[in-house]
VEXDREN-2710 file (C-alpha; in Angstrom, 1 decimal):
% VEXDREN-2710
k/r/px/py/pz
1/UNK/101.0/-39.1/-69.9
2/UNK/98.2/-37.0/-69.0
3/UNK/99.9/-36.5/-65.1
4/UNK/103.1/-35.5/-66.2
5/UNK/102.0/-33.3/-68.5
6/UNK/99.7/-31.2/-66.0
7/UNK/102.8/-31.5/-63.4
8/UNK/104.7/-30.3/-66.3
9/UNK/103.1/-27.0/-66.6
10/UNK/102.7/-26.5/-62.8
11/UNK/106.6/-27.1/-61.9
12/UNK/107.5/-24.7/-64.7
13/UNK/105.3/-22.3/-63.6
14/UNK/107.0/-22.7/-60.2
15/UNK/110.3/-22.4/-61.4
16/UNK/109.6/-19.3/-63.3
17/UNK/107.9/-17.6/-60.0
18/UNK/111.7/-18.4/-58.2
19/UNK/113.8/-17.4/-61.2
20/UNK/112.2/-13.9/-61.4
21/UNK/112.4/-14.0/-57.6
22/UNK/109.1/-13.5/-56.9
23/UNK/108.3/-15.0/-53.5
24/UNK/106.0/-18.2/-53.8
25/UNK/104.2/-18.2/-50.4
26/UNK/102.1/-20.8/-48.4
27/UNK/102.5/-24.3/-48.2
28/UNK/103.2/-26.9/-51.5
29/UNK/100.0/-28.8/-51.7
30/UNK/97.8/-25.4/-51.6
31/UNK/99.8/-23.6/-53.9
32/UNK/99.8/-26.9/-56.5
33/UNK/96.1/-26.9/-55.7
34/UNK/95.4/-23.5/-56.5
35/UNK/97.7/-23.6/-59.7
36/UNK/95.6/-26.7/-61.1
37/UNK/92.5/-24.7/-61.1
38/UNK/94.5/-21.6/-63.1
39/UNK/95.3/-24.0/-65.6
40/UNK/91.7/-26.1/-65.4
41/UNK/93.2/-29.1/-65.5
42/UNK/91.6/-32.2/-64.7
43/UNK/90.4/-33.7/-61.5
44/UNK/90.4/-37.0/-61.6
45/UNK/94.4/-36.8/-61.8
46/UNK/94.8/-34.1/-58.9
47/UNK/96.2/-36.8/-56.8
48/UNK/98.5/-37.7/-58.6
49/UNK/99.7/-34.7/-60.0
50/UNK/100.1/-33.3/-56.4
51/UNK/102.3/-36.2/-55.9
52/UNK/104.6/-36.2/-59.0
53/UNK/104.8/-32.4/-58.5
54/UNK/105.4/-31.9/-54.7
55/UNK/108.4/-34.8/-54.9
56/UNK/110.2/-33.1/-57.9
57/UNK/109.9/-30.2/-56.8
58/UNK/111.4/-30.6/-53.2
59/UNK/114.2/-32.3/-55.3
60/UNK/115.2/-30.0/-57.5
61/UNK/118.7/-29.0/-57.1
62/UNK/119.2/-32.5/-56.8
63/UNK/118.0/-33.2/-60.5
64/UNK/119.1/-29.7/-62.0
65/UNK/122.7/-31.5/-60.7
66/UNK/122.0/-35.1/-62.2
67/UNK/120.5/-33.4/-65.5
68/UNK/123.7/-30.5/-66.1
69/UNK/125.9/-33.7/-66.2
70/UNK/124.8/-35.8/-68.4
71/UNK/127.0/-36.3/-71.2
72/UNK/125.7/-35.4/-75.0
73/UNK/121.9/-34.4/-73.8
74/UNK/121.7/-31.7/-76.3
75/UNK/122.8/-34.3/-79.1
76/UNK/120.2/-36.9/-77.5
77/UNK/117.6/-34.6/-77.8
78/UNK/118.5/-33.3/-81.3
79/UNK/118.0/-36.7/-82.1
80/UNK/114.6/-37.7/-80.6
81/UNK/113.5/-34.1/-82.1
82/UNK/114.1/-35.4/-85.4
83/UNK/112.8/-38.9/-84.6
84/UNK/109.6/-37.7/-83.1
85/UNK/109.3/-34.1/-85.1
86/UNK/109.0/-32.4/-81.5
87/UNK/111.4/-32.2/-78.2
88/UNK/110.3/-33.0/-74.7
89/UNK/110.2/-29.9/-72.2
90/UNK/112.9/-29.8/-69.8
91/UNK/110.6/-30.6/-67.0
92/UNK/108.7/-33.0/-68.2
93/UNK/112.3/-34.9/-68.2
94/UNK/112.8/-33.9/-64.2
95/UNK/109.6/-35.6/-63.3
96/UNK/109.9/-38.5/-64.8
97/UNK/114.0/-38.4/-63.7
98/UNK/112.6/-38.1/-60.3
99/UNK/110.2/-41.1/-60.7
100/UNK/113.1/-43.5/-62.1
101/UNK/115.9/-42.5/-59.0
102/UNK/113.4/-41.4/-56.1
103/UNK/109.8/-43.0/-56.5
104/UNK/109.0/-45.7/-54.2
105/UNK/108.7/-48.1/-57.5
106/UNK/111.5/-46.5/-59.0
107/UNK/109.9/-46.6/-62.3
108/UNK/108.8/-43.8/-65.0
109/UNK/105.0/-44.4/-65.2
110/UNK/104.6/-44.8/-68.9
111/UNK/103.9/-47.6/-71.3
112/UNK/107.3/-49.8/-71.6
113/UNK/106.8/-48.8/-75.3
114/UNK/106.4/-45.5/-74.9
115/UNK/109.3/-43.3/-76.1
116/UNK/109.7/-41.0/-73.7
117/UNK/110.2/-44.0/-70.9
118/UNK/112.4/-45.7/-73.6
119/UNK/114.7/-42.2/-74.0
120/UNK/114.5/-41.3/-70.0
121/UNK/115.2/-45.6/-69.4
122/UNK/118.4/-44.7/-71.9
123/UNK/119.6/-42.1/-69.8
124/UNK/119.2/-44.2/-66.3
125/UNK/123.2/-44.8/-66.3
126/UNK/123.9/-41.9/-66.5
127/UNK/121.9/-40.5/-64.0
128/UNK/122.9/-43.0/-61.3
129/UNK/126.3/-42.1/-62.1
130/UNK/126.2/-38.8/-61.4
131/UNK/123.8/-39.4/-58.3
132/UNK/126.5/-41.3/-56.8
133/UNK/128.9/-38.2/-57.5
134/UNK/126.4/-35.8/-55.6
135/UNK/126.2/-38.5/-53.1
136/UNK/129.8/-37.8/-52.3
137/UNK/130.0/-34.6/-53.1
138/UNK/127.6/-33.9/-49.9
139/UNK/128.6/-36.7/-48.0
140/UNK/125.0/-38.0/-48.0
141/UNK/123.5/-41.8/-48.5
142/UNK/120.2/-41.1/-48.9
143/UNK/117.6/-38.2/-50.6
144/UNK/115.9/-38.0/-47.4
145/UNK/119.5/-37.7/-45.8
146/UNK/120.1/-34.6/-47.9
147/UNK/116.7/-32.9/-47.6
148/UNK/117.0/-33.0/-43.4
149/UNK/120.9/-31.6/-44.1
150/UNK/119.7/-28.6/-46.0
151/UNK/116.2/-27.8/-44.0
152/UNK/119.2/-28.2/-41.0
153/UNK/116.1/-30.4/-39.3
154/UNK/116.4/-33.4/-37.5
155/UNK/113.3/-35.0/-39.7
156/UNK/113.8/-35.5/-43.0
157/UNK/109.8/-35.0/-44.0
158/UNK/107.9/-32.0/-43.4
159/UNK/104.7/-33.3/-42.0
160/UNK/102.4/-33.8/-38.5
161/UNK/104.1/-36.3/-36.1
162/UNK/100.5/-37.7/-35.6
163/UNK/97.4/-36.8/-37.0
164/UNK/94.4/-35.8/-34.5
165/UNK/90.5/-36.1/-35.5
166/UNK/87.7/-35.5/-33.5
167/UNK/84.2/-36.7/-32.6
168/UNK/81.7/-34.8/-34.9
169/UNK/79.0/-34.4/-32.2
170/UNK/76.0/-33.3/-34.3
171/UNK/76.0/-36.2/-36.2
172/UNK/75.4/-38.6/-32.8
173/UNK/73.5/-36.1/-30.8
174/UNK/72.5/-38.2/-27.6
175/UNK/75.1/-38.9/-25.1
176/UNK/74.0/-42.4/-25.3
177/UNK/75.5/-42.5/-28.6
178/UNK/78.2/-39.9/-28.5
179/UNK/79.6/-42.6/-25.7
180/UNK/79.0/-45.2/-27.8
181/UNK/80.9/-44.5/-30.4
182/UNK/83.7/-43.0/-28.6
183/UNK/84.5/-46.6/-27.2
184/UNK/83.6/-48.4/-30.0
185/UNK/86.6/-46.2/-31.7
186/UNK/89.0/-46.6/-28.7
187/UNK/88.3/-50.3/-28.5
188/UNK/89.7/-50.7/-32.2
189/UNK/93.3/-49.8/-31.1
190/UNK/95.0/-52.1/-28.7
191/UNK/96.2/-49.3/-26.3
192/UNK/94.6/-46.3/-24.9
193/UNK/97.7/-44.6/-23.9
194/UNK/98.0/-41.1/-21.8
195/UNK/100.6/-39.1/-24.6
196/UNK/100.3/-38.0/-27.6
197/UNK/104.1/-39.3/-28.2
198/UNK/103.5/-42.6/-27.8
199/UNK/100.9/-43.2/-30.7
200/UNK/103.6/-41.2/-33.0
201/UNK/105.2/-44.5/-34.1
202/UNK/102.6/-47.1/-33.1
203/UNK/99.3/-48.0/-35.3
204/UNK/97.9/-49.4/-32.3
205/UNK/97.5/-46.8/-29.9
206/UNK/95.3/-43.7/-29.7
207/UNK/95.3/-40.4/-27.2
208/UNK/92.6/-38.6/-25.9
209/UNK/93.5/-35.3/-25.6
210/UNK/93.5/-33.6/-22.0
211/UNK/92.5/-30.3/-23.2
212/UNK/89.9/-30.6/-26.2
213/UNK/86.8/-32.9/-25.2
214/UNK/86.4/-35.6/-27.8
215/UNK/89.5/-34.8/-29.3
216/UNK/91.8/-37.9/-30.3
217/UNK/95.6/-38.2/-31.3
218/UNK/96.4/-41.9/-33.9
219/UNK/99.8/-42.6/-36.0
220/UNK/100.0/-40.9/-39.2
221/UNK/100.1/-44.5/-41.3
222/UNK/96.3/-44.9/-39.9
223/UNK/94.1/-44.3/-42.3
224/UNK/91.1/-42.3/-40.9
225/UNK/89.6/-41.5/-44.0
226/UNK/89.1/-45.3/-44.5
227/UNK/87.4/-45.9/-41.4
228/UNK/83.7/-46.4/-40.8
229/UNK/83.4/-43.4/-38.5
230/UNK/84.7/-41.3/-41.2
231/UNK/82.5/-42.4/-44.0
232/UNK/79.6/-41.6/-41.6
233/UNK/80.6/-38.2/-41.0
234/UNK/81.1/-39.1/-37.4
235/UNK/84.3/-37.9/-37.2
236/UNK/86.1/-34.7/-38.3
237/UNK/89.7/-34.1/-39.0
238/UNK/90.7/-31.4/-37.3
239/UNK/94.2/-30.2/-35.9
240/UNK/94.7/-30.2/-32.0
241/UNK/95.7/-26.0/-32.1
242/UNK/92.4/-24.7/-34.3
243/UNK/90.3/-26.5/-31.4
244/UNK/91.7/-24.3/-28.8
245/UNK/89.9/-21.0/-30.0
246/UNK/86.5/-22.1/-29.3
247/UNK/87.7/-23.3/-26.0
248/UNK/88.8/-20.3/-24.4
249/UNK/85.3/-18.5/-25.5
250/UNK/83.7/-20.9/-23.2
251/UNK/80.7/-21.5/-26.1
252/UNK/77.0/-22.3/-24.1
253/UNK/73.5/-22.9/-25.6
254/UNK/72.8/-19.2/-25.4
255/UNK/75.4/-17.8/-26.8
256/UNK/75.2/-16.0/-30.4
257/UNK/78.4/-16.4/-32.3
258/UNK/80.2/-15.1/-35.4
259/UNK/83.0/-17.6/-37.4
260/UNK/84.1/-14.1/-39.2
261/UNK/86.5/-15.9/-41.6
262/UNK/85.4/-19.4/-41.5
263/UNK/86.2/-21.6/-44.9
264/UNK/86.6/-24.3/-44.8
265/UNK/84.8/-24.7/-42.1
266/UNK/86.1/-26.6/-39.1
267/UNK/86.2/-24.4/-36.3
268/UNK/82.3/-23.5/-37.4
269/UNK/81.5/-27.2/-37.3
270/UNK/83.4/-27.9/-33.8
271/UNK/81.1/-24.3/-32.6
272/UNK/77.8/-25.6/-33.8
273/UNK/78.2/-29.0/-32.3
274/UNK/79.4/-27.2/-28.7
275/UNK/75.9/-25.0/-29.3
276/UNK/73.5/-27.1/-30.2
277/UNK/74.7/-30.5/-28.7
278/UNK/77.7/-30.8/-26.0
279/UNK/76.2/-27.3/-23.9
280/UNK/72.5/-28.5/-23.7
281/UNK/73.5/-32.3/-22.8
282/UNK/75.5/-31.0/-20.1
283/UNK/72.5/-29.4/-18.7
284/UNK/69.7/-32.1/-19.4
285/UNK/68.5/-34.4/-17.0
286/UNK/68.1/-37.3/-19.4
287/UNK/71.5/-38.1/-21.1
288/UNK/69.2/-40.0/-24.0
289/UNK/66.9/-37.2/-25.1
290/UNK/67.2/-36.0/-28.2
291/UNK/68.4/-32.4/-28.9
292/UNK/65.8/-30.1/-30.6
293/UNK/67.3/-26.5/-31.1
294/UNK/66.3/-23.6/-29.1
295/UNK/63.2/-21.3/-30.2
296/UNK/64.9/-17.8/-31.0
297/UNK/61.8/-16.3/-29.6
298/UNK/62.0/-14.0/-33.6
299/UNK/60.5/-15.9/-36.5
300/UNK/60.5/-13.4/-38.5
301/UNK/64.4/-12.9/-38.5
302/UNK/65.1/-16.1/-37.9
303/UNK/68.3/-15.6/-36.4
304/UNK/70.7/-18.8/-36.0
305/UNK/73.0/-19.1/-33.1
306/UNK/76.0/-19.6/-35.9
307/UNK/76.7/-17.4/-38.6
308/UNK/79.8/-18.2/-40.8
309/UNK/81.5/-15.4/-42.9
310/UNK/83.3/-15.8/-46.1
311/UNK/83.4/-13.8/-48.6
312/UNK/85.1/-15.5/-52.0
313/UNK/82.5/-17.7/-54.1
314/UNK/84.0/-20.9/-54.3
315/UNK/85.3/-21.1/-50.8
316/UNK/81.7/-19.7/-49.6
317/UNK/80.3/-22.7/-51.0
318/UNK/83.2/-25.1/-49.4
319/UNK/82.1/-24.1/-46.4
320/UNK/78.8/-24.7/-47.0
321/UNK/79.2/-28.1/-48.8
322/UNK/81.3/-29.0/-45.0
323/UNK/78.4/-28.0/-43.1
324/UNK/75.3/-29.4/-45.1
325/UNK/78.1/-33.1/-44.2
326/UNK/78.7/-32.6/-40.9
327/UNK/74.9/-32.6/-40.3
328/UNK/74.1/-28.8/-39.9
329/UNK/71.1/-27.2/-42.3
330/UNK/72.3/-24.4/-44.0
331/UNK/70.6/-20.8/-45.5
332/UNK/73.0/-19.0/-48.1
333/UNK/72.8/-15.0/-47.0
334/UNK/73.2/-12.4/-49.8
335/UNK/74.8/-9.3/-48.4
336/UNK/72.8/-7.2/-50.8
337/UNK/69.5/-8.1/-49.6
338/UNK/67.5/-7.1/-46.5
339/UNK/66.3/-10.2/-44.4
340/UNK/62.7/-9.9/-46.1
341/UNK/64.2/-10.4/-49.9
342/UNK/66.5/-13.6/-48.9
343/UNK/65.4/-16.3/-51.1
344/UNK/67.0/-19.2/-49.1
345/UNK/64.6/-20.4/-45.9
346/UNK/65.4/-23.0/-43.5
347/UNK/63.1/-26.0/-44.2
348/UNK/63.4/-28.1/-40.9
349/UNK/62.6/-26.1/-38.1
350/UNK/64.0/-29.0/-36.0
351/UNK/67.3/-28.9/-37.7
352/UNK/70.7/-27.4/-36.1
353/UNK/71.3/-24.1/-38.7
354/UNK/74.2/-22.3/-39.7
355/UNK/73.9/-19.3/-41.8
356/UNK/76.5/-18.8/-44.3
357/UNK/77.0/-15.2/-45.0
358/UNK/78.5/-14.7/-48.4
359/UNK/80.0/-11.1/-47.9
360/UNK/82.9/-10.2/-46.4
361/UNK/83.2/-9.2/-42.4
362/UNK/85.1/-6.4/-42.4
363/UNK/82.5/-4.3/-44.5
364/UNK/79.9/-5.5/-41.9
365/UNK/77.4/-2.4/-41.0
366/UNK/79.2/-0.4/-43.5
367/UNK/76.3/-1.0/-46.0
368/UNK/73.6/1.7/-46.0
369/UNK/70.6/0.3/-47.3
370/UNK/70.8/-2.3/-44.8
371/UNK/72.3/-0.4/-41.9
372/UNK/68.8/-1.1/-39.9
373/UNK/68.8/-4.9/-40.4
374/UNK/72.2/-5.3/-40.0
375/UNK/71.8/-3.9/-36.6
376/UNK/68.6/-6.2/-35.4
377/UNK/70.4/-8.9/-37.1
378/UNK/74.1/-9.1/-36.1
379/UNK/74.4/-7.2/-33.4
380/UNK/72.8/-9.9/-31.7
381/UNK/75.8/-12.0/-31.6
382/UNK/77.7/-11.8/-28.7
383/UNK/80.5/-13.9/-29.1
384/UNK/83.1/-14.4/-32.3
385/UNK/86.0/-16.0/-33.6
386/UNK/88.8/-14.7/-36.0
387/UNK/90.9/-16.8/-37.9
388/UNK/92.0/-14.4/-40.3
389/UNK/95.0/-14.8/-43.2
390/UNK/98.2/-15.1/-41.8
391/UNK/101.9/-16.5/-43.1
392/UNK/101.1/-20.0/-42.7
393/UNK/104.0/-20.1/-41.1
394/UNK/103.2/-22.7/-38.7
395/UNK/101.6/-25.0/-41.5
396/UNK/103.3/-27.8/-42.4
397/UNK/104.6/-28.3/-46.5
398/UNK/106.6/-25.5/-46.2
399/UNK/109.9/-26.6/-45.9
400/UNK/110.5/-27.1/-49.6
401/UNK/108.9/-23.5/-50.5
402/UNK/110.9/-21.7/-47.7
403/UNK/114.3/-23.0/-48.6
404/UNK/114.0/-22.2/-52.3
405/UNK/113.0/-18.6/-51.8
406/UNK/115.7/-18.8/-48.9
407/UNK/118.0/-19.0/-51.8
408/UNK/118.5/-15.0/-52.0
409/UNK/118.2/-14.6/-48.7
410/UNK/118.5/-10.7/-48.8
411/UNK/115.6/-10.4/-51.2
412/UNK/113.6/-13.2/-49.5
413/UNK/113.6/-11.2/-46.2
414/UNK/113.4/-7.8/-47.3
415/UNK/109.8/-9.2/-49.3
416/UNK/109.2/-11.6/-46.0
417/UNK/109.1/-8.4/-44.1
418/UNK/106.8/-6.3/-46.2
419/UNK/104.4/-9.0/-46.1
420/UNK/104.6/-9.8/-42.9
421/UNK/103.8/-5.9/-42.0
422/UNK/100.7/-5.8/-44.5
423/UNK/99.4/-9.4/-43.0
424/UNK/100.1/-8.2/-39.5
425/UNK/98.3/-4.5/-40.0
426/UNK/95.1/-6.6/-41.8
427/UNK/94.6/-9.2/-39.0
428/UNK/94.2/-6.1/-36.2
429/UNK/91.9/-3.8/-38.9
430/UNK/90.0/-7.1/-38.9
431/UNK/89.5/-7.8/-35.0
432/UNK/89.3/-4.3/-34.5
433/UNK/86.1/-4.0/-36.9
434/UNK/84.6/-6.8/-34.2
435/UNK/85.3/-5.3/-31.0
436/UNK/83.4/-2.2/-32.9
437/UNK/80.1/-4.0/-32.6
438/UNK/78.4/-3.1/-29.7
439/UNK/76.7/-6.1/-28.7
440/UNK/80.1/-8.1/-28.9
441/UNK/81.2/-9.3/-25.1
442/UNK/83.8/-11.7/-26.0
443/UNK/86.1/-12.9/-29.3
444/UNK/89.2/-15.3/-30.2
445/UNK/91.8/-14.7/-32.5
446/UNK/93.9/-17.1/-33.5
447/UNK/96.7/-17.6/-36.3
448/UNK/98.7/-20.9/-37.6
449/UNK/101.5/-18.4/-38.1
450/UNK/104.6/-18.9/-35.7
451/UNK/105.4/-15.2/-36.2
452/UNK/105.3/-12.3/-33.1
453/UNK/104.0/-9.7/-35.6
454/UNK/101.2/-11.7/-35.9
455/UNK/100.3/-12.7/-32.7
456/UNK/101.6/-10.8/-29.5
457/UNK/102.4/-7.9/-31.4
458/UNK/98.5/-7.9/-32.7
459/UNK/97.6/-8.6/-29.0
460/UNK/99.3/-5.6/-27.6
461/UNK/98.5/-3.4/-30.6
462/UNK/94.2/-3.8/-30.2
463/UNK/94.7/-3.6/-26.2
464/UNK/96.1/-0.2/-27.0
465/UNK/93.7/1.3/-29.9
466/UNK/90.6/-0.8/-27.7
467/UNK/91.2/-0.1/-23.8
468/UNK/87.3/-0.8/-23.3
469/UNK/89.0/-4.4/-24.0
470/UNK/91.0/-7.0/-22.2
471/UNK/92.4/-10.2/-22.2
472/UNK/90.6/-13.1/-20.8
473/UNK/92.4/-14.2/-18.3
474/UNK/94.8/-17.4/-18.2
475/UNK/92.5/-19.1/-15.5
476/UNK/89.3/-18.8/-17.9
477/UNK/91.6/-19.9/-21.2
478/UNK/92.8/-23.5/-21.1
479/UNK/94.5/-23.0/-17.7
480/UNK/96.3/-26.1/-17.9
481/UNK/98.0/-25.8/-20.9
482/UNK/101.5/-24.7/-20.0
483/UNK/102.7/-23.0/-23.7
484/UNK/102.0/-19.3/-23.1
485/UNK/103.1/-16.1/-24.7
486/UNK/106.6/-15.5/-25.7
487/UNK/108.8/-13.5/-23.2
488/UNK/111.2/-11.9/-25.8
489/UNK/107.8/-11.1/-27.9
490/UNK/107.1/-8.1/-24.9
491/UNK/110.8/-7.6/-24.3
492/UNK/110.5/-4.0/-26.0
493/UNK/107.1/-2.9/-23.5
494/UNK/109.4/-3.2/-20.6
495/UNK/111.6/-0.5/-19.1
496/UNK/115.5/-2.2/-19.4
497/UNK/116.2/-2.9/-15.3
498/UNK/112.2/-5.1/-16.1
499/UNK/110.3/-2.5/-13.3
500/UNK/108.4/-0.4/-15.7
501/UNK/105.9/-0.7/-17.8
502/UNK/106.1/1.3/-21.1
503/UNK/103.0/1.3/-22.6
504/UNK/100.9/3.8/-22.0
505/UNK/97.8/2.9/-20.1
506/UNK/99.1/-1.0/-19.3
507/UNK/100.7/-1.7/-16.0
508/UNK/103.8/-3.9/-15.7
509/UNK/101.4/-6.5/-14.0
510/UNK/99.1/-6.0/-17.1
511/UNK/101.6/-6.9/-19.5
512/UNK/102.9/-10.3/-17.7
513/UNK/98.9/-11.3/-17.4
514/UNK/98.9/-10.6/-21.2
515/UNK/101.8/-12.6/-22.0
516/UNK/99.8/-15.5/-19.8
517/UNK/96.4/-15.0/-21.6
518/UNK/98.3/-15.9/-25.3
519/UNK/98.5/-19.4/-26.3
520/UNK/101.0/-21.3/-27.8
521/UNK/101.3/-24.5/-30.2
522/UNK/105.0/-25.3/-31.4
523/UNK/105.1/-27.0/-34.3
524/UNK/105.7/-30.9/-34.1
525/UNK/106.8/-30.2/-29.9
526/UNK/103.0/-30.2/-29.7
527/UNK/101.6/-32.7/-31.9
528/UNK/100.4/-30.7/-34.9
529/UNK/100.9/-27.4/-36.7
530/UNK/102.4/-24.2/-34.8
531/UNK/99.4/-22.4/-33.9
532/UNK/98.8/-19.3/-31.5
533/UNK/95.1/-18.2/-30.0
534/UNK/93.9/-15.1/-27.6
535/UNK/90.3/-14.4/-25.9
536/UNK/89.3/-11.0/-25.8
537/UNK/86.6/-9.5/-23.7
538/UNK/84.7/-6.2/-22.9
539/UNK/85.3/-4.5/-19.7
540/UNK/81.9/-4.7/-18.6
541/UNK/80.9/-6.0/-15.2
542/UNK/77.9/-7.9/-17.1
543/UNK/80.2/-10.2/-19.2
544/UNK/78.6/-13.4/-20.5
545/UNK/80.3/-16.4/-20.1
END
């Protein structure tokens, strides 16, 4: 009872937020996630209250249908009220409704003796009754069959067409072993095969990716988090587009780098293994040797080559939970204190070290007292990457939340477009603070959004308030991928008969090698989430690589 009672008071809360049209924004499992802490419920049934929730949810005006038509409810319910001396809530009824007609076990998961299962078992003819009327009503067989009619989709479930891990390379270390297990996974599926597409519907293939080294594609029934590899922390799940950032910055062993919004912690995970593992094998002579990190030549700083920012507490120490797994020794950073006052040292000097700033990026430098250190600290780092807050429009489990605030479609996109302004104007403010510090030669920035405010549009927007900045150029960012910038998204920056430019300050010729430095990811066309990314770097003749 305990599950659909905390699903109970997350799906009302839900309902609420649409009825007094309040937009409900990102995707249904974080937004059930988040709402579980609000109302401190318990862990242990966060599983299964995702579940139960996420299901009814997605088929509510399917049940609001099934429970209008039942005959005599309010007299039912009278009756149990005065049988039990208290009345079940309305939606505690829909998610066990849902269970009985749409669960895999069709079945409310109660006690047989249990009365609500008894009163909701009571109702069950009823309900299929009037399930067969909506049935025919929309000319539909199936519950799937009417969720692809209204999301006007030609799948009827929201999710990845594969899911794509990769090879966590600071947990194997030697190329010995890095090969090693890289077999020893491909040799557990039948066939190695050269498309992502064809492991889609087949348990026994797997894809290496073309584009992201160590990066594999396997059918969405196999169950990586099962596997050895997993357990060991050998592999990391990781989406093909949020590998592509770290790519196009061309990471080496020298480099300093910034992860300026980095919970939960992926893309820092995927830049300390390029730093301290996949760069310095490249360049070794003996592909067995061990790596040992690099001397920073400063012991007194002690300044890592990776330095992740967040800036909210529990996510700060998400991050830093991910990193202590994936094999990475880790120093907590107080914004507050100078360098000298930090309490937490690194204990292994032989370890690979991440610092985890706990402080927010965008007020980097700003803070008096430690103007000085800030500037022998970070204005070290020379490279950075910026995944700040976007739509999540490119996410997947967000059919379901987008059709039901679709439902006044005038009020949905008058609020769509006021956020989409404020996301759009914070995600420049944010890459612009980077390219303020002096040191900086080259940064990503990437979003999972789908949306051209948030991605050309930002593009164009910094190239104009930062002209000491450029795009890197197609040729240095994932060449061969063939998905680039949108040509309606620069539509408006070129003169009507396509010959001039109309930007002040960027040439027509700019413009088009603009458009070829963005990167695409379409949702499900490319294997994963809809993602965009975009190298910047500093006109200087001295550019690092």
């Amino acid at each position: 009872m305990d599950v659909y009672r905390d699903s109970t008071w997350i799906l009302e809360d839900l309902v609420k937020q649409r009825n007094d049209n309040k937009l409900v924004s990102g995707s249904l499992k974080n937004i059930i996630i988040s709402k579980h802490k609000q109302f401190k419920l318990n862990n242990k049934n966060l599983k299964n209250v995702f579940a139960c929730t996420i299901e009814t949810y997605k088929h509510l005006d399917v049940i609001d249908f099934l429970y209008d038509n039942l005959e005599n409810i309010d007299e039912l319910l009278a009756k149990l009220e005065k049988e039990k001396a208290k009345k079940p809530n309305k939606f505690t009824l829909y998610l066990m409704i849902n269970d009985l007609l749409f669960s895999k076990n069709k079945r409310v998961q109660l006690p047989n003796n249990h009365y609500l299962k008894k009163f909701v078992n009571q109702l069950s003819k009823q309900l299929n009754k009037n399930w067969i009327k909506f049935q025919k009503i929309n000319k539909i067989k199936t519950i799937d069959e009417y969720l692809l009619k209204q999301n006007g989709d030609s799948k009827p479930v929201d999710q990845p067409p594969v899911r794509w891990f990769r090879l966590n390379l600071v947990k194997l270390v030697t190329q010995d072993k890095i090969d090693y297990i890289k077999q020893e996974i491909i040799n557990n599926f039948k066939h190695k095969v050269d498309s992502w597409q064809s492991v889609a519907q087949n348990l026994d293939c797997i894809y290496e990716d073309e584009h992201i080294p160590y990066l594999f594609a396997v059918s969405m029934d196999f169950k990586i988090s099962k596997c050895k590899w997993y357990k060991l922390n050998q592999i990391i799940i990781q989406d093909r587009g949020s590998c592509f950032p770290l790519e196009i910055l061309d990471i080496n062993s020298d480099d300093y780098v910034m992860d300026c919004c980095a919970a939960p912690g992926n893309k820092t995970s995927l830049l300390g293994g390029y730093i301290y593992v996949k760069n310095r094998l490249e360049t070794m002579e003996d592909d067995s040797e061990e790596i040992k990190p690099k001397e920073n030549g400063n012991e007194e700083e002690e300044i890592t080559r990776v330095i992740a920012f967040e800036k909210n507490d529990k996510r700060s120490d998400v991050l830093n939970n991910m990193m202590k797994n994936a094999g990475f020794e880790t120093r907590k950073y107080n914004p507050d204190f100078t360098v000298a006052e930090q309490t937490e040292k690194f204990f292994d000097e032989d370890s690979m070290k991440i610092d985890i700033y706990h402080g927010d990026f965008s007020t980097l430098c700003n803070n008096d007292r430690n103007k000085e250190i800030y500037k022998s600290k970070f204005f070290k780092y020379n490279k950075a990457i910026l995944d700040p807050s976007c739509s999540g429009s490119g996410i997947y489990g967000r059919a379901s939340i987008d059709n039901l605030n679709k439902v006044d479609l005038e009020k949905y996109t008058a609020k769509e477009e006021e956020r989409l302004a404020k996301l759009s104007s914070f995600q420049t403010s944010l890459v612009s603070h980077a390219m303020k510090l002096p040191n900086l030669t080259k940064l990503s920035y990437s979003t999972c959004s789908v949306n051209v405010i948030e991605n050309e549009q930002v593009v164009i927007d910094l190239l104009l308030k930062h002209p000491d900045w450029e795009v890197i150029p197609k040729s240095e960012s994932i060449p061969t991928w063939k998905r680039r910038g949108l040509d309606s998204a620069f539509k408006e920056y070129i003169s009507e008969d396509g010959k001039e430019s109309l930007l002040k300050g960027i040439s027509l010729k700019e413009i088009n090698n603009i458009k070829e430095a963005c990167i695409r990811l379409n949702k499900e066309e490319d294997g994963g989430i809809g993602f965009f990314a975009c190298g910047f770097q500093r006109k200087l003749k001295t550019n690092k690589k």
